[in-house]
C-alpha positions, 0 to 999 in steps of 0.5 A: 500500500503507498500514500500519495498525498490523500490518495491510496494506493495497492502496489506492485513493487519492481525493486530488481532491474528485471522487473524495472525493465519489464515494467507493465508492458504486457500487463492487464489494465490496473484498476482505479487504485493499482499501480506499479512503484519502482524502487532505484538504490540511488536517484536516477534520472532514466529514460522511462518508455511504454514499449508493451503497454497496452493502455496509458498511465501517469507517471509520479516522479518520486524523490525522498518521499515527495512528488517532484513531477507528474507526466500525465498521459504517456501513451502506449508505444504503438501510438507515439513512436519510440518516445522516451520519458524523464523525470525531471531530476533525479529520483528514487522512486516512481509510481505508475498509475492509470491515465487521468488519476493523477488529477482525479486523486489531486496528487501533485508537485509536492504530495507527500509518499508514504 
């Protein structure tokens, strides 16, 4: 379970670099309040991609327990071509929530993750 702001979310965790690679490419569609959080042992400032994705998500870019930027609406690669997504710094964490939740749950630059 992870806080986001006043928002809660159910997790799967990609805490090793195979399951950070593989992502939720392929996976069925997450419901209301799933998502998926990485774990990185140190920031990083890697390129995310939607390679596989069968629906769109938000991203939380995440750094020592605050959000630090929000892409909303990143697409599957089969509409945008070979697009690449960075946070805005380097990061900790991020979590991978369905299109649109990241405004419809209010989470924003600054909510707290716990």
């Amino acid at each position: 379970t992870l806080h986001v702001g006043t928002a809660t979310f159910t997790v799967e965790v990609a805490g090793t670099i195979t399951a950070r690679a593989r992502g939720l490419s392929g996976h069925a569609p997450l419901g209301a309040r799933q998502g998926m959080l990485f774990n990185f042992p140190s920031p990083s400032a890697g390129a995310f991609w939607m390679q596989g994705m069968l629906f769109p998500l938000d991203f939380i870019w995440i750094k020592k327990g605050v959000v630090v930027g929000i892409t909303a609406n990143a697409l599957p690669m089969k509409d945008t071509g070979y697009k690449l997504y960075y946070p805005p710094l380097p990061v900790d964490q991020v979590l991978e929530i369905n299109a649109g939740a990241a405004k419809k749950f209010g989470i924003v630059v600054g909510s707290k993750v716990y």
